[in-house]
PDB file of N, CA, C and O in Angstrom:
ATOM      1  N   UNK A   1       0.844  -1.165   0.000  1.00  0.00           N
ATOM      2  CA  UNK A   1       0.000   0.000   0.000  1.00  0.00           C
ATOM      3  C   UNK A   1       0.889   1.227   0.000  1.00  0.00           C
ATOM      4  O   UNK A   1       1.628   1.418   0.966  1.00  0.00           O
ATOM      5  N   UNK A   2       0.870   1.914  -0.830  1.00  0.00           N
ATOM      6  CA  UNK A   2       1.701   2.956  -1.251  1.00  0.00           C
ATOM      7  C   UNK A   2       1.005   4.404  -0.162  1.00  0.00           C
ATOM      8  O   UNK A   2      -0.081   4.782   0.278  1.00  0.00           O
ATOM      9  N   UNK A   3       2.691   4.877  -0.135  1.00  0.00           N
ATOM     10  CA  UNK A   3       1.607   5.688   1.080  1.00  0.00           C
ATOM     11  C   UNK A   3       0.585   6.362   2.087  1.00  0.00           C
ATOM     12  O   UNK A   3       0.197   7.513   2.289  1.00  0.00           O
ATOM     13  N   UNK A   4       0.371   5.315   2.539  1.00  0.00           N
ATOM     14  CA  UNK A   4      -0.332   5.579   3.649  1.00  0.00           C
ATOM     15  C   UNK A   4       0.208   5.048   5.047  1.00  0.00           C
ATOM     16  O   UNK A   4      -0.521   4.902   6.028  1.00  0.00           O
ATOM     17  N   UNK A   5       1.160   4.859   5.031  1.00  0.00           N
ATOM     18  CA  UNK A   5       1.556   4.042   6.751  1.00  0.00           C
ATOM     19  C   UNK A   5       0.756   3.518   7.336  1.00  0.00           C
ATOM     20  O   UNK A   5      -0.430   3.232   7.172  1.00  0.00           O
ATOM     21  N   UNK A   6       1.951   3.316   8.527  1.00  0.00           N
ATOM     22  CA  UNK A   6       0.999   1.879   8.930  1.00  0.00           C
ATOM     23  C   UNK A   6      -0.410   1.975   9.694  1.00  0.00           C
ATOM     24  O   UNK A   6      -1.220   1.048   9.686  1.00  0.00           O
ATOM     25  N   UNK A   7      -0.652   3.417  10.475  1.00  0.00           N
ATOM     26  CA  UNK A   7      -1.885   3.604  10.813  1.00  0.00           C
ATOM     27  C   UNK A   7      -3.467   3.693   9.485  1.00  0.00           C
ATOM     28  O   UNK A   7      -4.666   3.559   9.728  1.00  0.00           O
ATOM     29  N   UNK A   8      -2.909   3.909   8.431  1.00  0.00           N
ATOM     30  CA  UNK A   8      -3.345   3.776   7.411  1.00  0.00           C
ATOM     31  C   UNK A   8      -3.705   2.488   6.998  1.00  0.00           C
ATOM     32  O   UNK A   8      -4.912   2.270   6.892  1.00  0.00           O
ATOM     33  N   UNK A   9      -2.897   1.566   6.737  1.00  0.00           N
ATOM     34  CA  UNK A   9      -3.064   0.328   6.341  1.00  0.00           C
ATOM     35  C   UNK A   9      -3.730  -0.571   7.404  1.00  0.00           C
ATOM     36  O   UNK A   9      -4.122  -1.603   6.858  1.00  0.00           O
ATOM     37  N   UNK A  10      -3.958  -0.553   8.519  1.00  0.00           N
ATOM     38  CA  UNK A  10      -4.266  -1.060   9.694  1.00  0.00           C
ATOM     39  C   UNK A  10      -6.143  -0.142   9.576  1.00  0.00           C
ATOM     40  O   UNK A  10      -7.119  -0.889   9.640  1.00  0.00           O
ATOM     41  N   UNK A  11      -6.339   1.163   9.439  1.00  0.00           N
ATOM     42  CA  UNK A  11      -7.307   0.986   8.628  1.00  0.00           C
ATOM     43  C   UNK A  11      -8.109   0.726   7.532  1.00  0.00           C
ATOM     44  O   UNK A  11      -9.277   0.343   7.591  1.00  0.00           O
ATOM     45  N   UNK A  12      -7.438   0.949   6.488  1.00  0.00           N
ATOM     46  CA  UNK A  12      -8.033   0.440   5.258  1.00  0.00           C
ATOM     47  C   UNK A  12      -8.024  -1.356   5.657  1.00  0.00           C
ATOM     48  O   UNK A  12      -8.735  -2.065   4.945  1.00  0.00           O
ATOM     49  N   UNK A  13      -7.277  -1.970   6.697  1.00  0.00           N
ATOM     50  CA  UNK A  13      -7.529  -3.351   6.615  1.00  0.00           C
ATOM     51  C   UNK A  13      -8.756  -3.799   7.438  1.00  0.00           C
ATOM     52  O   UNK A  13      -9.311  -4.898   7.437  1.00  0.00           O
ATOM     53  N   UNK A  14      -9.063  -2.608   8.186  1.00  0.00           N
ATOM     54  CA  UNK A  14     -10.152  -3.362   9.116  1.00  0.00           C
ATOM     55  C   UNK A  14     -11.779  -2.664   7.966  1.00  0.00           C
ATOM     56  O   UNK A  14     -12.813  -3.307   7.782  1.00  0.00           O
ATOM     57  N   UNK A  15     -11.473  -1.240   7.400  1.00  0.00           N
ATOM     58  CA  UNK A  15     -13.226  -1.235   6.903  1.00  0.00           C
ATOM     59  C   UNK A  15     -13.289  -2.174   5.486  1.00  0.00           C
ATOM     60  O   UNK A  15     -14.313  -2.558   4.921  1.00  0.00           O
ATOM     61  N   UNK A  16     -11.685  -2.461   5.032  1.00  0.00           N
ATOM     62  CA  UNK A  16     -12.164  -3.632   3.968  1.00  0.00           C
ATOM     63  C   UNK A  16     -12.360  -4.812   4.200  1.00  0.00           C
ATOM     64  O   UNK A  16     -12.870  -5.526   3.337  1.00  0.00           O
ATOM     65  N   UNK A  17     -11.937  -5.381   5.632  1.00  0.00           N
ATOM     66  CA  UNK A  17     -12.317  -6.919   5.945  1.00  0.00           C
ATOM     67  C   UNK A  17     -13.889  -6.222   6.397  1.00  0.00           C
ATOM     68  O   UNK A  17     -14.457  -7.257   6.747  1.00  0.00           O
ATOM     69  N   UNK A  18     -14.733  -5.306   6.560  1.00  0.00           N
ATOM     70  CA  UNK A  18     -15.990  -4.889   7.295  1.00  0.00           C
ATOM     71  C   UNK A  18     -16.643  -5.147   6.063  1.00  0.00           C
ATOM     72  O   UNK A  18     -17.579  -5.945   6.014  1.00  0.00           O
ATOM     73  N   UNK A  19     -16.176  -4.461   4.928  1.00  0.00           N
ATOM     74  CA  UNK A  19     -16.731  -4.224   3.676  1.00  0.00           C
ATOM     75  C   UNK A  19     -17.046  -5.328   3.044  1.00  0.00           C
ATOM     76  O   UNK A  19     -18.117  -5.512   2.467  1.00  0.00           O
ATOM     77  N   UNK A  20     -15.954  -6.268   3.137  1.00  0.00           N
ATOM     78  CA  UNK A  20     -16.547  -8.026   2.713  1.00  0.00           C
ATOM     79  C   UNK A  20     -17.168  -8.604   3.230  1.00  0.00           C
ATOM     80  O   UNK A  20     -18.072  -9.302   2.770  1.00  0.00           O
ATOM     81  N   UNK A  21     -16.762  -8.435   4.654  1.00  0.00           N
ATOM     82  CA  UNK A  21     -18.171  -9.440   5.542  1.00  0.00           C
ATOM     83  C   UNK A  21     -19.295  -9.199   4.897  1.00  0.00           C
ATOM     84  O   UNK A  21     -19.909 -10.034   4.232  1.00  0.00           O
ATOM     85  N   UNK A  22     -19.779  -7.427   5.163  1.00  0.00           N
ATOM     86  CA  UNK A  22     -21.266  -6.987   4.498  1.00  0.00           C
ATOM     87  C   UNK A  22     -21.251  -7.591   3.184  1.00  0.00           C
ATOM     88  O   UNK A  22     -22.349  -7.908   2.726  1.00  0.00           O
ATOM     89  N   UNK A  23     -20.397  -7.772   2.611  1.00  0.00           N
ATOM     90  CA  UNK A  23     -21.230  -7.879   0.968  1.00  0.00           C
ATOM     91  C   UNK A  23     -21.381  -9.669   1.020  1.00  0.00           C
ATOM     92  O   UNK A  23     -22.368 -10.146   0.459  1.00  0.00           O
ATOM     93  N   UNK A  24     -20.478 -10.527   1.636  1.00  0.00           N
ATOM     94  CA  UNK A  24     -20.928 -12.050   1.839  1.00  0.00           C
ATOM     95  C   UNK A  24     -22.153 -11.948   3.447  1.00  0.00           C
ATOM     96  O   UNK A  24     -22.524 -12.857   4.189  1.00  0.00           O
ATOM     97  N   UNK A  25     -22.266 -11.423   3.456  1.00  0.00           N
ATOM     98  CA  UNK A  25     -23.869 -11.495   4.568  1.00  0.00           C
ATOM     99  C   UNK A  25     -23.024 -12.180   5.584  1.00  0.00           C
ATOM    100  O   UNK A  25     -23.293 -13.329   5.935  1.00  0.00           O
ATOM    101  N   UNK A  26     -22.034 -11.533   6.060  1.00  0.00           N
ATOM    102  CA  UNK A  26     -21.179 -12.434   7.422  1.00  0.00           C
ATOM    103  C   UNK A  26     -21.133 -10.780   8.712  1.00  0.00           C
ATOM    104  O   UNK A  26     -21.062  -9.574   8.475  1.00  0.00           O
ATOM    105  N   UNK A  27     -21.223 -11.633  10.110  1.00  0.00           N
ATOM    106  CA  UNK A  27     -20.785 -10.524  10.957  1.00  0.00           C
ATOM    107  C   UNK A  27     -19.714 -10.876  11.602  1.00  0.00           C
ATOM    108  O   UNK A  27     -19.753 -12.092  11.790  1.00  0.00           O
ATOM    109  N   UNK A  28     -18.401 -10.214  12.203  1.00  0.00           N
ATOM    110  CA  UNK A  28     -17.446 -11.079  12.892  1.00  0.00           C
ATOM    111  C   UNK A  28     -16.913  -9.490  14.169  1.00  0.00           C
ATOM    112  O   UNK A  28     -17.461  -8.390  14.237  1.00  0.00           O
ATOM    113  N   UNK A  29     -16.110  -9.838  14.709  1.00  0.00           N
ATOM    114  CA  UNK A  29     -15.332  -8.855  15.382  1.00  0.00           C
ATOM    115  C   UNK A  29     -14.632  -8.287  14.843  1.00  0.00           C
ATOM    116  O   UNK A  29     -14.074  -8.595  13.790  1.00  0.00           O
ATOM    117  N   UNK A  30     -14.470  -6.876  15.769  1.00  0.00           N
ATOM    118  CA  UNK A  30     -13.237  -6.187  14.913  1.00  0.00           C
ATOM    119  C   UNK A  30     -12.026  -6.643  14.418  1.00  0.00           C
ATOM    120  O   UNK A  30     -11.404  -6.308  13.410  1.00  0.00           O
ATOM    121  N   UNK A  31     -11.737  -7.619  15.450  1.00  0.00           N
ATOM    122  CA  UNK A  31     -10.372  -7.899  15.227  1.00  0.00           C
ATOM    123  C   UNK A  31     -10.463  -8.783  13.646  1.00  0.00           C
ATOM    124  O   UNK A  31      -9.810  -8.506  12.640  1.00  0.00           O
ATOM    125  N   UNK A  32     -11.266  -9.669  13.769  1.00  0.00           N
ATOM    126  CA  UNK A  32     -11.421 -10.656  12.526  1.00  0.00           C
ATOM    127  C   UNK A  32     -11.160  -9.694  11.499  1.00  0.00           C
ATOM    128  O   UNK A  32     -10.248  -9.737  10.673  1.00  0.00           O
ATOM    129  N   UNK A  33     -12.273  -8.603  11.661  1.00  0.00           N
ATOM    130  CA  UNK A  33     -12.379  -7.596  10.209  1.00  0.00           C
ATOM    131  C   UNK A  33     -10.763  -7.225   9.845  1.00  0.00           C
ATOM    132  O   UNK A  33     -10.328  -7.478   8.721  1.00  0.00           O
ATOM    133  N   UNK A  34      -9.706  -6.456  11.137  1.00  0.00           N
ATOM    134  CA  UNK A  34      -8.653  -6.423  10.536  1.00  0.00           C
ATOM    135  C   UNK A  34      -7.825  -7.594  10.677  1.00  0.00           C
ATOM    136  O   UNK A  34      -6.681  -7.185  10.478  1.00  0.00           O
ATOM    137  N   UNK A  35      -7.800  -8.392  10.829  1.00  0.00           N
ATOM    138  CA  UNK A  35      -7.274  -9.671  10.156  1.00  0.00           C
ATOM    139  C   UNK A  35      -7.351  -9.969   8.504  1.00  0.00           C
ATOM    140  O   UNK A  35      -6.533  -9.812   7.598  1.00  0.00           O
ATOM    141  N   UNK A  36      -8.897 -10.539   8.557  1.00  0.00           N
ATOM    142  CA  UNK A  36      -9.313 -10.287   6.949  1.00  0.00           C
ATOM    143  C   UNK A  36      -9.109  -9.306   6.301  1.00  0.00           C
ATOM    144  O   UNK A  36      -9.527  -9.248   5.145  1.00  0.00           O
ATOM    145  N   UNK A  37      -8.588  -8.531   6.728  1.00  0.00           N
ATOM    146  CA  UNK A  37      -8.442  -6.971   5.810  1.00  0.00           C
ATOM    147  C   UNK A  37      -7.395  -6.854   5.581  1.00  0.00           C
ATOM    148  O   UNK A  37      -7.223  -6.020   4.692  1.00  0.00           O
ATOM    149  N   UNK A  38      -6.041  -7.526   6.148  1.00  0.00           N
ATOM    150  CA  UNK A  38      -4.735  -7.189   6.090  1.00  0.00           C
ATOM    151  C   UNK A  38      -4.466  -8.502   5.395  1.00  0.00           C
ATOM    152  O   UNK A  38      -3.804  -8.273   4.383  1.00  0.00           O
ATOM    153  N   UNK A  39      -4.733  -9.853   5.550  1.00  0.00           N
ATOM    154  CA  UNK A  39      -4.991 -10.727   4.525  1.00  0.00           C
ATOM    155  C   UNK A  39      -5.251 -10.499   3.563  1.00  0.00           C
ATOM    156  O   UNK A  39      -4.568 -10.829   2.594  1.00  0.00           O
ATOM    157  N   UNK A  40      -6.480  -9.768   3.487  1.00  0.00           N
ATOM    158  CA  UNK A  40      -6.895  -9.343   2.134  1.00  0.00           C
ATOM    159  C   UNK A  40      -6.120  -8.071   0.801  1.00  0.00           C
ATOM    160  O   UNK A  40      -6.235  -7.792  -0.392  1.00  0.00           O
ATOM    161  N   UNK A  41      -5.364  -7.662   1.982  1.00  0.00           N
ATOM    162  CA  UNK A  41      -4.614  -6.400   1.296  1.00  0.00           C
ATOM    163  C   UNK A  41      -3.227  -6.985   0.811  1.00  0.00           C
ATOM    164  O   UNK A  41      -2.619  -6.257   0.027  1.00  0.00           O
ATOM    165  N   UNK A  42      -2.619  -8.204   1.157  1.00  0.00           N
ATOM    166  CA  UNK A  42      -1.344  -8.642   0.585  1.00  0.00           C
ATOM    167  C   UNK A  42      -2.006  -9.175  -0.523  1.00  0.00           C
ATOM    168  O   UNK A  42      -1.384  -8.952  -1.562  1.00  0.00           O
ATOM    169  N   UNK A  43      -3.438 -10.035  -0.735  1.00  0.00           N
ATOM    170  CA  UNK A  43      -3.482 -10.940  -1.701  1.00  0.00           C
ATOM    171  C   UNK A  43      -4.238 -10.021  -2.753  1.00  0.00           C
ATOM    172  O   UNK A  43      -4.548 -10.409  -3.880  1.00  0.00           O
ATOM    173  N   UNK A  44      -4.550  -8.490  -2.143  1.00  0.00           N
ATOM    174  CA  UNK A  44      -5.271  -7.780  -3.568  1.00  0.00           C
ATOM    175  C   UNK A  44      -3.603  -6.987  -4.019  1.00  0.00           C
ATOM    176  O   UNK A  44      -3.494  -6.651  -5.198  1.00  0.00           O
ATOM    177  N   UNK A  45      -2.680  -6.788  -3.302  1.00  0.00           N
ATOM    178  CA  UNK A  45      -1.392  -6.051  -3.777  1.00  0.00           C
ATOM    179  C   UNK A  45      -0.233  -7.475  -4.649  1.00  0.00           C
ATOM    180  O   UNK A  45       0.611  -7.405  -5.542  1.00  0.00           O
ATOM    181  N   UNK A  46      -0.709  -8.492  -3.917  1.00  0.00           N
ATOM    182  CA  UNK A  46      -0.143  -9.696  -5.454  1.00  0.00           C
ATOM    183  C   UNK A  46      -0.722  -9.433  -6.932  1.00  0.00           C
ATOM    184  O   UNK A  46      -0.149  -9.237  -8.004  1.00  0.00           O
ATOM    185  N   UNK A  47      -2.482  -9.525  -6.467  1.00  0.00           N
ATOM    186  CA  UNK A  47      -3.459  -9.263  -7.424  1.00  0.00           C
ATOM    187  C   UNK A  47      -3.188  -8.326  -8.600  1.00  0.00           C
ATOM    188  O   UNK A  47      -3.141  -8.447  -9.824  1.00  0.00           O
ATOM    189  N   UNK A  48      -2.997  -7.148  -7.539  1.00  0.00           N
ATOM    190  CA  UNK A  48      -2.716  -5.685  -8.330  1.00  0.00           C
ATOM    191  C   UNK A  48      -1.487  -5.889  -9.196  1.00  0.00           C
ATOM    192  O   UNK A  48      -1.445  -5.742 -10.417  1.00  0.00           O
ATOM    193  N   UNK A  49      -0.449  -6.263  -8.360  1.00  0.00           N
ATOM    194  CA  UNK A  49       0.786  -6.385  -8.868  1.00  0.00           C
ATOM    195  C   UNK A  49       0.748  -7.504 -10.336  1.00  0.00           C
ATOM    196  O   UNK A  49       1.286  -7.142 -11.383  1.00  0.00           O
ATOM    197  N   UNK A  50       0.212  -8.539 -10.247  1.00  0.00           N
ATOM    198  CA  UNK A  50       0.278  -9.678 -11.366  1.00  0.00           C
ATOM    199  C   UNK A  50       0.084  -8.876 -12.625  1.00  0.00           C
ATOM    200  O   UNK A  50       0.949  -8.699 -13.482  1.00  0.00           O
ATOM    201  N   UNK A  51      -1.343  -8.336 -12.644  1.00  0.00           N
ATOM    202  CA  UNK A  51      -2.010  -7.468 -13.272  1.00  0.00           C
ATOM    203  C   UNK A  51      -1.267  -6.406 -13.960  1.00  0.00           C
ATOM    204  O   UNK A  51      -1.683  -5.930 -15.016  1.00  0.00           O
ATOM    205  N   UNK A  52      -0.534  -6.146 -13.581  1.00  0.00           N
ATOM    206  CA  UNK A  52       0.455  -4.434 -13.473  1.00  0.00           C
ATOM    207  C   UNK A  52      -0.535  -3.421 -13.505  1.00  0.00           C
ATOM    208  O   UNK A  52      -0.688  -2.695 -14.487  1.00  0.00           O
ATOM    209  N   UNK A  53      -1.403  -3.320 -12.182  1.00  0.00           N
ATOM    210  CA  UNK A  53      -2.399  -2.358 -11.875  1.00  0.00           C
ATOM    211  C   UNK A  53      -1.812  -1.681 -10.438  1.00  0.00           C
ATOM    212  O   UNK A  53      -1.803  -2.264  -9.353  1.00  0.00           O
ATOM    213  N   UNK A  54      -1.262  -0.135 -10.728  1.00  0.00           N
ATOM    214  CA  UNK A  54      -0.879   0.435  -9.438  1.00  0.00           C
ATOM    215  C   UNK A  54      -2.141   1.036  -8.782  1.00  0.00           C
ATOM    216  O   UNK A  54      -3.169   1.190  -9.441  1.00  0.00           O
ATOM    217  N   UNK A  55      -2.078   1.286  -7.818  1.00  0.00           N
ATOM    218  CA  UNK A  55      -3.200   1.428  -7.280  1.00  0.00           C
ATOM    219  C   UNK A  55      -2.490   2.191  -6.160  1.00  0.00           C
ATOM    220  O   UNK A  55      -1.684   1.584  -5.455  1.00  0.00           O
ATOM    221  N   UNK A  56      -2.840   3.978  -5.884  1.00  0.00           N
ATOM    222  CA  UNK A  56      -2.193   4.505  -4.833  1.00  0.00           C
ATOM    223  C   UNK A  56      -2.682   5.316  -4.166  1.00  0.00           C
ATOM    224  O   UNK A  56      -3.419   6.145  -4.700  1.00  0.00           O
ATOM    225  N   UNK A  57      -2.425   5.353  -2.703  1.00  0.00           N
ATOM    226  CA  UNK A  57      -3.138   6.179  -1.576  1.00  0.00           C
ATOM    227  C   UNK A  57      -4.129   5.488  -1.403  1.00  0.00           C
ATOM    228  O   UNK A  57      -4.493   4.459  -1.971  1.00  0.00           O
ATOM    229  N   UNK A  58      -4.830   6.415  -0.127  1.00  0.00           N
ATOM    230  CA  UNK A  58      -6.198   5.561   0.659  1.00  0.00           C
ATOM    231  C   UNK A  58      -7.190   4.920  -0.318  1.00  0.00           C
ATOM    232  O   UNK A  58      -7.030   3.701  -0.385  1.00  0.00           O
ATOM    233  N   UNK A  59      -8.274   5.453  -1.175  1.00  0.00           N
ATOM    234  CA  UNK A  59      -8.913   4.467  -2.361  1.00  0.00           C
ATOM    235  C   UNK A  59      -8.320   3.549  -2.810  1.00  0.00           C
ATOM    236  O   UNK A  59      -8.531   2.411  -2.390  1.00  0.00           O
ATOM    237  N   UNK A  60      -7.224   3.868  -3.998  1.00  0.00           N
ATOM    238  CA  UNK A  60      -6.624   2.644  -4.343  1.00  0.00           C
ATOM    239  C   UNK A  60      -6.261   1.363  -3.241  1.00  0.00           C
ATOM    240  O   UNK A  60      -6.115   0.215  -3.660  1.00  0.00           O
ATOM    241  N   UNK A  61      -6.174   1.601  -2.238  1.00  0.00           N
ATOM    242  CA  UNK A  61      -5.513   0.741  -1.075  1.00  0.00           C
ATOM    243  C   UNK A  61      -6.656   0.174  -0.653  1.00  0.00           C
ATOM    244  O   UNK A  61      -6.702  -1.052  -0.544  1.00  0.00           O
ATOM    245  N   UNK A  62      -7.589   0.843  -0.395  1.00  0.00           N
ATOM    246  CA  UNK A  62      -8.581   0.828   0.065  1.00  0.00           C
ATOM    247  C   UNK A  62      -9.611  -0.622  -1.168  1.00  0.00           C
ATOM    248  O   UNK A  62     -10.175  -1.641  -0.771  1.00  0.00           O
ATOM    249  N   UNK A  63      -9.484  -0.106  -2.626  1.00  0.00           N
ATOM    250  CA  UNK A  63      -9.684  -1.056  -3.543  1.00  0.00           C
ATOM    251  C   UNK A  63      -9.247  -2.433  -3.707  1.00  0.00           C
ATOM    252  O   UNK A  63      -9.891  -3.471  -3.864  1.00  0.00           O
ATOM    253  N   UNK A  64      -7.928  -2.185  -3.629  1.00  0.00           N
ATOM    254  CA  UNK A  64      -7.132  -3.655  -3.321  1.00  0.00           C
ATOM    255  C   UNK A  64      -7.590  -4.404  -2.641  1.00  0.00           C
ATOM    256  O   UNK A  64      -8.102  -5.500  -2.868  1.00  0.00           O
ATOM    257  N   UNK A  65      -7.313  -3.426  -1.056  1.00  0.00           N
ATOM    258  CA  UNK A  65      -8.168  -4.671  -0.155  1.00  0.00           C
ATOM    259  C   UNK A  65      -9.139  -5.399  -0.210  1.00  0.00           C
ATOM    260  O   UNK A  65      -9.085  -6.615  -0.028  1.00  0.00           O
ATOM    261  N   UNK A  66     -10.259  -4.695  -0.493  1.00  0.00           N
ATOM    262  CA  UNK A  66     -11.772  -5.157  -0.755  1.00  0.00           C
ATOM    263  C   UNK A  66     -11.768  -6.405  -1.464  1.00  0.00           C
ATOM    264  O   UNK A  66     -12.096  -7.557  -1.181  1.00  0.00           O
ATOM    265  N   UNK A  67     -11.271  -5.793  -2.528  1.00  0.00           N
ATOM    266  CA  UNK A  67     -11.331  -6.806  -3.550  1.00  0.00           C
ATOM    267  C   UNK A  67     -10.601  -8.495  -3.027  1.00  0.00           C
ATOM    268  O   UNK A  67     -11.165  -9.567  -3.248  1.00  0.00           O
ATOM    269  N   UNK A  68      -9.016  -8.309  -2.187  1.00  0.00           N
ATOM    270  CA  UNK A  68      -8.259  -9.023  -1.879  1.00  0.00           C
ATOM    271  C   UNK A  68      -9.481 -10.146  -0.757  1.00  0.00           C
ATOM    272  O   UNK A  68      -9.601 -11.371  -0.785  1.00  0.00           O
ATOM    273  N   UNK A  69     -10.231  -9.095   0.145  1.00  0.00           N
ATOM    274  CA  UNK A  69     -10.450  -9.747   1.298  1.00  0.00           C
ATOM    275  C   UNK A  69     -11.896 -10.289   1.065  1.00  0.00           C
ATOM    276  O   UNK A  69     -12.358 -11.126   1.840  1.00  0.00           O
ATOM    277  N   UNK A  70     -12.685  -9.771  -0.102  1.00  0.00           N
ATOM    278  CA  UNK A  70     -13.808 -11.033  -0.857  1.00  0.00           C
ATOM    279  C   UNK A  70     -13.300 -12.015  -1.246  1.00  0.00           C
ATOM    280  O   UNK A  70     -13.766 -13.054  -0.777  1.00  0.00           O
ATOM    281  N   UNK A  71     -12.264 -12.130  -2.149  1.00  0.00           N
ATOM    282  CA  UNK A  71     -11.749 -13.015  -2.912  1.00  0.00           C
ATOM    283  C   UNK A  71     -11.034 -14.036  -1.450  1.00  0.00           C
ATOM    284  O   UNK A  71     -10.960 -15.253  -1.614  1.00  0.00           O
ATOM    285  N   UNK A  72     -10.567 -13.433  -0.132  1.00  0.00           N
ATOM    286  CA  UNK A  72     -10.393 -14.662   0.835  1.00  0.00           C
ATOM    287  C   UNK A  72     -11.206 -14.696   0.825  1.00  0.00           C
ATOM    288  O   UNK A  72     -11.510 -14.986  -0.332  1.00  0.00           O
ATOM    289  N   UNK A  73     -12.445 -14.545   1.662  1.00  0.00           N
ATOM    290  CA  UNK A  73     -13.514 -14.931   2.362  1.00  0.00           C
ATOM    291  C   UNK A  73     -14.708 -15.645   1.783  1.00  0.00           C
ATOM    292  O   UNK A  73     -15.625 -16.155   2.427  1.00  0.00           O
ATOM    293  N   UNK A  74     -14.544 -15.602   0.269  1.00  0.00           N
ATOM    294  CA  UNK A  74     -15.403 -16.395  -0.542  1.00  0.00           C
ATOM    295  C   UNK A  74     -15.508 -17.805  -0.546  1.00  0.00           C
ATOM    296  O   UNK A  74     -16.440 -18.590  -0.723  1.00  0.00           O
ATOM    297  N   UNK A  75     -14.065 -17.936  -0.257  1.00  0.00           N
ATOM    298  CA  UNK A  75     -14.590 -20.194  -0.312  1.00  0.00           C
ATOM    299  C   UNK A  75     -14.895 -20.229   0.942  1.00  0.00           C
ATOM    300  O   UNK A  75     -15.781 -21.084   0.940  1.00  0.00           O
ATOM    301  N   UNK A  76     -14.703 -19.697   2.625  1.00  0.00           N
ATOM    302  CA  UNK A  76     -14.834 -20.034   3.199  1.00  0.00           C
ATOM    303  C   UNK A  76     -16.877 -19.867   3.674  1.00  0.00           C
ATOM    304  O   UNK A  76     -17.584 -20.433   4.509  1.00  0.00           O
ATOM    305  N   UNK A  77     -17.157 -18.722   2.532  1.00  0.00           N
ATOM    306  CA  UNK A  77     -18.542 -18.539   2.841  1.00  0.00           C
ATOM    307  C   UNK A  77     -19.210 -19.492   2.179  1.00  0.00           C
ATOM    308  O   UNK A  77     -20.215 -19.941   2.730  1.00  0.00           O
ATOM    309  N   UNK A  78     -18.925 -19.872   1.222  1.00  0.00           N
ATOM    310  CA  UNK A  78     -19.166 -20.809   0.363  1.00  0.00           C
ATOM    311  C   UNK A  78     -19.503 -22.550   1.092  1.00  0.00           C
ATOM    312  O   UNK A  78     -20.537 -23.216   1.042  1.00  0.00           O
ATOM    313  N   UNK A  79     -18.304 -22.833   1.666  1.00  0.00           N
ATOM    314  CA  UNK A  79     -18.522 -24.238   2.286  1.00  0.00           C
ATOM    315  C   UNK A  79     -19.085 -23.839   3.321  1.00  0.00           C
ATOM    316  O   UNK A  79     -19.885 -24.743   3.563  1.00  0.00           O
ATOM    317  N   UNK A  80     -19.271 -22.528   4.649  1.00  0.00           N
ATOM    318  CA  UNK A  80     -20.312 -22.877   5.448  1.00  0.00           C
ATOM    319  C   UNK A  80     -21.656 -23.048   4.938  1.00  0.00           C
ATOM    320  O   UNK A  80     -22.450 -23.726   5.590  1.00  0.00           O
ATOM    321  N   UNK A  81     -22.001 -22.510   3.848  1.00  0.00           N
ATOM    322  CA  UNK A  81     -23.358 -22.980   3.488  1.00  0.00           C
ATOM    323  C   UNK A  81     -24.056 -24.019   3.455  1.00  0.00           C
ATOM    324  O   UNK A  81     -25.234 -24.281   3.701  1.00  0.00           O
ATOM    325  N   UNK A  82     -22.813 -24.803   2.981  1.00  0.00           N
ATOM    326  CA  UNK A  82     -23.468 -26.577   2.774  1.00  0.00           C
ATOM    327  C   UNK A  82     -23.341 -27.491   4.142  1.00  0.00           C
ATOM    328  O   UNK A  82     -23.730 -28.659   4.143  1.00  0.00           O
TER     329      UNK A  82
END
């Protein structure tokens, strides 16, 4: 995540692990949210990176994540269903 430090990234990781829960219909704790959110922000900055999509400051960072921390949280929403 291109500048924003680490108080930065520590938020963009917790409202984008918030932001996925809501969109897979999940509720968890804060902490989970930044867990999933900082998970989610290495595997949307591989993402970004594979891609050669820069993505910079709070939105862009903010994008990554989201995207990073659906793309975790999807198989696991997936098999609790069944």
């Amino acid at each position: 995540m291109d500048g924003v430090g680490l108080f930065g990234e520590i938020l963009i990781g917790m409202l984008a692990g918030w932001i996925a829960a809501l969109s897979l219909g999940r509720r968890h704790s804060l902490f989970v949210y930044m867990a999933v959110g900082l998970v989610g922000a290495m595997l949307g900055r591989v993402i970004a990176g594979g891609l050669e999509i820069r993505l910079v400051g709070f939105v862009g960072s903010l994008i990554a994540a989201t995207v990073g921390s659906i793309l975790f949280l999807a198989p696991f929403a997936i098999f609790r269903r069944r």
